[in-house]
C-alpha positions in Angstrom: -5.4 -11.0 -26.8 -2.1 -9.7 -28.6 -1.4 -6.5 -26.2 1.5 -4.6 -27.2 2.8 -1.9 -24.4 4.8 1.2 -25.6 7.0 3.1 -22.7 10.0 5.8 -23.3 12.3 3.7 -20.8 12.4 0.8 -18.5 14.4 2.8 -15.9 14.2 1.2 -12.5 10.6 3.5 -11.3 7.4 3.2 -10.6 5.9 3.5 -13.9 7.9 1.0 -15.6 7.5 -1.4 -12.7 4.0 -1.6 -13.0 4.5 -1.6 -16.7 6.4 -4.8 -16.6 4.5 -6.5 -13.8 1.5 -5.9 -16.1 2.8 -7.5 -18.9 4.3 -10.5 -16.7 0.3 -10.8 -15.2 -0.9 -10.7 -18.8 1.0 -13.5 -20.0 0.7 -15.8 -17.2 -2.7 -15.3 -15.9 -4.7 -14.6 -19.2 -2.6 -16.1 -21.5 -2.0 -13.3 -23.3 0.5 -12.6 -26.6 2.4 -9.4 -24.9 5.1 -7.2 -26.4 6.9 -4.4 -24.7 8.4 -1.7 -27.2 10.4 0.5 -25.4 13.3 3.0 -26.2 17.2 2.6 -24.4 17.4 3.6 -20.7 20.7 5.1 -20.3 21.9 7.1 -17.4 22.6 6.3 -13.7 18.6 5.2 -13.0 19.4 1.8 -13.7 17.2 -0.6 -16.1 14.2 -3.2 -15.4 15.2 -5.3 -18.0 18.3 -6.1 -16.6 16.4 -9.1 -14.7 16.8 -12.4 -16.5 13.8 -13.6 -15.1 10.9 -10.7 -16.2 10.6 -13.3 -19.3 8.4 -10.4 -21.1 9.0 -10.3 -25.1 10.7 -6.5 -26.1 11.0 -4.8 -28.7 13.8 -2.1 -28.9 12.8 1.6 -30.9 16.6 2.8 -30.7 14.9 7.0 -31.5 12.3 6.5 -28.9 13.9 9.0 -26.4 12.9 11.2 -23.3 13.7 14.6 -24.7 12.4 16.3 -27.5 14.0 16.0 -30.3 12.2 16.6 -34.0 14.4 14.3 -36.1 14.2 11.4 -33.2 11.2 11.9 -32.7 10.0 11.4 -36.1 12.1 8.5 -36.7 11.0 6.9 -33.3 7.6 6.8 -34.6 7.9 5.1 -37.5 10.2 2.7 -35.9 6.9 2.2 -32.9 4.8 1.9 -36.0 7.0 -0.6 -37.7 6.7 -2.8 -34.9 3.0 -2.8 -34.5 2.1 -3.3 -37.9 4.6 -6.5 -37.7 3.0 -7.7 -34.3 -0.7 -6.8 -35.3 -1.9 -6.0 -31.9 -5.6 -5.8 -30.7 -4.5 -3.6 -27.9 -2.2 -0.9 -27.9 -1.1 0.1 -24.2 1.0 3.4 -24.2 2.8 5.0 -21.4 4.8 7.9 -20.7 4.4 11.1 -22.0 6.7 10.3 -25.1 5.3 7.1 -26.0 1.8 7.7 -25.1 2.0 10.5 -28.2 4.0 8.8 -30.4 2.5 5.0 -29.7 -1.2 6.5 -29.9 -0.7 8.7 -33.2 0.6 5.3 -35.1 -1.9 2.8 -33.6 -4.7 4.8 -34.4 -3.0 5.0 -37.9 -2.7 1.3 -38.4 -6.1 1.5 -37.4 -5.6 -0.8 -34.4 -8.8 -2.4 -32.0 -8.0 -0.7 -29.0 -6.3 2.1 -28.0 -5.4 2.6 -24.2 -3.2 5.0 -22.4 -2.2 5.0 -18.4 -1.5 8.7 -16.8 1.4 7.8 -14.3 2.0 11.7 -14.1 0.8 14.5 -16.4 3.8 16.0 -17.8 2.7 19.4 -17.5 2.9 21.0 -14.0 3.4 24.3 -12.2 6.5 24.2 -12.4 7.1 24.6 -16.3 7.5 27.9 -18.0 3.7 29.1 -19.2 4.9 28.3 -22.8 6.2 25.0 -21.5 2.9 24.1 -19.8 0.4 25.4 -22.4 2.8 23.2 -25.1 2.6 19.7 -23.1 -0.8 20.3 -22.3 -1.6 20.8 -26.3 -0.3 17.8 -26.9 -1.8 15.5 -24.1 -5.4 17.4 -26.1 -4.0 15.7 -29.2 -2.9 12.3 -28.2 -6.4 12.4 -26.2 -8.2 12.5 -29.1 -6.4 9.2 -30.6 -7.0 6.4 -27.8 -10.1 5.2 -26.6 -9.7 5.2 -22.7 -7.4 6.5 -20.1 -6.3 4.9 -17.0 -4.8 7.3 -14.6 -2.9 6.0 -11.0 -5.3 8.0 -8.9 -8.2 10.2 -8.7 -6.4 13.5 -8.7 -4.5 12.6 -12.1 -8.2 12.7 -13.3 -9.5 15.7 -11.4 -5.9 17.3 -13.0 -6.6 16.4 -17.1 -10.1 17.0 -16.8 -9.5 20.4 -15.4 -7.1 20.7 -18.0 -9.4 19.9 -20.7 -7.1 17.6 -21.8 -10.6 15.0 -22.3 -13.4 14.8 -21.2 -14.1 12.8 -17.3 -16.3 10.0 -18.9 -13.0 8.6 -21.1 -10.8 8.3 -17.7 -10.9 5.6 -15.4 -9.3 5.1 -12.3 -6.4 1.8 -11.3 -4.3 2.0 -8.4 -0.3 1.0 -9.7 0.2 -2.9 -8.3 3.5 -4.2 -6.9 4.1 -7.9 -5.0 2.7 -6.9 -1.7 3.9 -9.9 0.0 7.8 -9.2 0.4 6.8 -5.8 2.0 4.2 -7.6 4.3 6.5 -9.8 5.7 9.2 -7.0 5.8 9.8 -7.0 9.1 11.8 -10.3 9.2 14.6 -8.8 7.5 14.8 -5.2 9.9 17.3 -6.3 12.5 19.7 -7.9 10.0 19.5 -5.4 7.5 19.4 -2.4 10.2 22.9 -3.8 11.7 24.4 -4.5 8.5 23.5 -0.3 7.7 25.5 0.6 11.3 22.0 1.2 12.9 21.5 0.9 16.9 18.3 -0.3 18.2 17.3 3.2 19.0 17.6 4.9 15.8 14.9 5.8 14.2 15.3 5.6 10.9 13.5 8.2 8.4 14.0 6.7 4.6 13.3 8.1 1.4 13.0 6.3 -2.1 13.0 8.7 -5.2 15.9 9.1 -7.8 18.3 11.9 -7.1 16.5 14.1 -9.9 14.8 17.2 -10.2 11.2 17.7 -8.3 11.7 14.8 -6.2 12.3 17.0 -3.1 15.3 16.5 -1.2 16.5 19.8 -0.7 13.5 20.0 1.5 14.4 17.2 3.6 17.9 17.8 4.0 16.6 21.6 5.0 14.5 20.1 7.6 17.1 18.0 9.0 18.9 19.8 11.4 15.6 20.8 13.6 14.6 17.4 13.2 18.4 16.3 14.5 18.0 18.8 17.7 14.7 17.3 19.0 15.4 13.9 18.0 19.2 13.5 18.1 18.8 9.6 17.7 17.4 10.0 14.1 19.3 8.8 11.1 18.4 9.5 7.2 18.7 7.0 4.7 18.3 7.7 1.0 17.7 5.2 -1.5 18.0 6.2 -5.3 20.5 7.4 -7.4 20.8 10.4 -10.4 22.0 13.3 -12.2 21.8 15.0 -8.2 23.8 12.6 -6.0 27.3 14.8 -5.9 25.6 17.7 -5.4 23.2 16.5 -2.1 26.4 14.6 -0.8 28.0 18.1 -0.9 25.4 20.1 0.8 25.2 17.1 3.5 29.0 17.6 4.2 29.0 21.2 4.4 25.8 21.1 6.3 28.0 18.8 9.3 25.2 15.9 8.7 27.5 13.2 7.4 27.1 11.4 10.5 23.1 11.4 9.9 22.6 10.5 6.3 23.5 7.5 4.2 22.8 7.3 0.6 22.8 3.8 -0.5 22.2 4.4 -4.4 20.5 2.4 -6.6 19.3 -0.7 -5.4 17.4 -3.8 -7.3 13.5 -3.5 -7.1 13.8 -6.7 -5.4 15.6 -5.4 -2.0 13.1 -2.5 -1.8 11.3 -4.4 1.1 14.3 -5.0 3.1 15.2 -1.4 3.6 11.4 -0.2 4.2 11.7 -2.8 7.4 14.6 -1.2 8.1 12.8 2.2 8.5 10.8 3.7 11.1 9.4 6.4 9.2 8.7 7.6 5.0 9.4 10.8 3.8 7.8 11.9 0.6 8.8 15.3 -0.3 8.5 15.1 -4.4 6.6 18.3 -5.5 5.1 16.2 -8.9 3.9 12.3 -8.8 1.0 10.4 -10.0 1.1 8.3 -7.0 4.7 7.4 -6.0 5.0 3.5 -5.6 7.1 4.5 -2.4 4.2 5.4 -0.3 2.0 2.3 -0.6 5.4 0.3 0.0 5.9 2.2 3.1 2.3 1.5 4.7 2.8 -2.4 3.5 5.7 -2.5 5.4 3.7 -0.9 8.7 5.9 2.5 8.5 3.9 5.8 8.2 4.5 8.1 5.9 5.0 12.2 5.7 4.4 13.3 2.5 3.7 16.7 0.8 0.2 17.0 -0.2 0.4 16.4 -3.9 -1.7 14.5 -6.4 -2.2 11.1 -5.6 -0.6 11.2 -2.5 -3.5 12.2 0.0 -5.6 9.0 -1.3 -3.2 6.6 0.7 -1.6 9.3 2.7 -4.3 10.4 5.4 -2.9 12.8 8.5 -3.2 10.6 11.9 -4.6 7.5 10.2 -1.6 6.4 8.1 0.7 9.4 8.6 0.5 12.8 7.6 0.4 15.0 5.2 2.1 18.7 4.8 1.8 21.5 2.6 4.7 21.3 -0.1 7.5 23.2 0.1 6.8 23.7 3.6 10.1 23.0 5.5 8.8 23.8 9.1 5.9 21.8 8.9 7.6 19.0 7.2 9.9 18.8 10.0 7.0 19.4 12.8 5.1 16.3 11.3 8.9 13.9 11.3 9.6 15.5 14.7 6.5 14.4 16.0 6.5 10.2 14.9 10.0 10.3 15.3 9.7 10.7 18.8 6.3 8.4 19.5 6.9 5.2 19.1 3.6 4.3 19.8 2.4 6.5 17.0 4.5 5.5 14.5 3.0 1.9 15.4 -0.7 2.9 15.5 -0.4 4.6 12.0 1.6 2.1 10.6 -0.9 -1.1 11.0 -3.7 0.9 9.4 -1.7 1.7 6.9 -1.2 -1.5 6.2 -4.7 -3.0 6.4 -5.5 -0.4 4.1 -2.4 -0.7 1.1 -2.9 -4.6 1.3 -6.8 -4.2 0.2 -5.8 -2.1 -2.8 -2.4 -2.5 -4.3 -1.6 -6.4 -5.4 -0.9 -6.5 -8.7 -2.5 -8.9 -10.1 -5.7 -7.0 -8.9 -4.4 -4.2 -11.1 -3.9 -6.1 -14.0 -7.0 -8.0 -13.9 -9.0 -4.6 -13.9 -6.6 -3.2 -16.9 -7.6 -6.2 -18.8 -11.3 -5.4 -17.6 -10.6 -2.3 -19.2 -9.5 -4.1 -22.7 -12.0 -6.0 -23.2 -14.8 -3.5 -22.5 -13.2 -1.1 -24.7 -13.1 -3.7 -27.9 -16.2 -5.1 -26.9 -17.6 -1.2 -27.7 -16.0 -1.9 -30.9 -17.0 -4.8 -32.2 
């Protein structure tokens, strides 16, 4: 096949990892012709494509940007569309908010075989203004309407456009995000190395989190439930991995909170030591109050940690309380500290949780598994069509 992929960005995040290891898996297990058309990726998030090795064929649309703006916007579209009618695709693969509208409006215009986009996250959610929501939700109706099948992360993405009558349930299918499970399986050869390098003592217990310093991703809500956390398990420590428009603010709040001495933010970090820190940890904290099905929790229960996450979308379908770890209401500082107070200070716990968490994420998130069902997903779709 000739699959072409369209994405706003290749920031370093869950949705354009599995972008990227999809188009990797495309090309070497199917043989596939793949091109990536994606916009810049500015800012402090980092960029996938900063690898030398990904060896995936892109295609830069300089107006293909995150915000809205008319003039880019427009521009950005014919530059997507300029592409594609150059490349000829039988598949068109959109992702993002952004590029799923754009991407979708001008392959169904160059009339191409197969139209597929993948919900990482709806991008309307609570906490927009009513105009905000009712606008993005509009347009997901309208994009709808010009691809043949949707792929969404995880069962409550669907439940959540369905109910949004952004289409109806029969054009959605379900794919769990893949990542290289094997690095975070063997994880745990790397822990007392990398825990010493970090100043860690052998009885630290180590709650991480992995999200960008951004908006939504909840860690005003950790560093709020800190300090309880700190007086019934004085030995805990707090590492942070990420970076983002948010970083001086947080690092203020931690000094004027006294925590210095708890928290270390280690920034941005290449995708490819992500396995070394979750051995490092004891514990995941998830506290984002929007996500498809954040890429962090599945890497957390490979690595045999369990994770405390808010109960939000996807997040309850790997997250299950006392089986792999446990789940709070969001926004809910006391309980969100109850649930870290309690594994932080049961080691036996945290090891119980943590194996079944593991049995269970290696089953379901290997990539190539993904990708193989994606391309399932192709096929059937031009197969309808021919």
């Amino acid at each position: 096949m000739r699959i072409a992929h369209v994405i706003t960005r290749m920031i370093v995040g869950g949705a354009q990892e599995n972008t990227l290891y999809n188009c990797q898996d495309l090309i070497r297990d199917f043989g596939d012709d793949v091109l990536l058309i994606t916009g810049p990726s500015p800012g402090r998030e980092g960029t996938l494509l900063d690898r030398s090795d990904h060896q995936v064929p892109v295609a830069l649309a300089p107006h293909l940007v995150r915000n809205i703006y008319p003039w880019d916007d427009l521009r950005g579209y014919y530059e997507i569309k300029k592409i594609l009618r150059e490349f000829r695709p039988d598949v068109v693969h959109t992702h993002s908010a952004k590029a799923g509208m754009l991407g979708r409006m001008a392959a169904t215009s160059l009339r191409v075989p197969a139209v597929i986009h993948t919900v990482h996250g709806a991008p309307f959610h609570p906490y927009q203004s009513a105009a905000a929501r009712k606008f993005f939700t509009a347009c997901e109706r309208f994009a709808a309407k010009r691809c043949d099948q949707m792929i969404c992360v995880a069962d409550a993405m669907t439940d959540l456009m369905v109910d949004a009558q952004v289409a109806p349930r029969e054009k959605f299918t379900t794919i769990y995000s893949g990542m290289e499970v094997e690095p975070f399986l063997e994880s745990g050869q790397w822990r007392d190395q990398l825990r010493q390098q970090l100043g860690y003592r052998p009885e630290h217990v180590v709650i991480g989190k992995i999200a960008r310093l951004f908006h939504l991703k909840g860690h005003e809500y950790v560093l709020a439930a800190a300090r309880q956390v700190i007086d019934a398990v004085p030995n805990v420590r707090f590492l942070w991995i990420g970076d983002g428009l948010l970083h001086d603010k947080y690092v203020s709040e931690i000094n004027a909170a006294g925590l210095t001495d708890y928290f270390q933010l280690v920034g941005l970090i290449p995708p490819a030591e992500i396995p070394r820190y979750a051995g490092a940890m004891d514990i995941l904290v998830h506290a984002s109050l929007r996500e498809g099905l954040a890429r962090a929790l599945p890497q957390a229960l490979l690595s045999g940690k369990p994770a405390v996450s808010f109960d939000i979308d996807g997040a309850r379908e790997v997250v299950v309380t006392d089986e792999t770890g446990e789940l709070v209401p969001p926004k809910d500082v006391a309980k969100l500290a109850a649930a870290l107070i309690r594994l932080a200070g049961d080691a036996d716990l945290r090891q119980r949780l943590g194996t079944e968490g593991r049995r269970r994420a290696a089953q379901v998130f290997p990539h190539r598994h993904m990708t193989a069902e994606i391309r399932k997903s192709y096929q059937t779709v031009l197969d309808k069509k021919s």
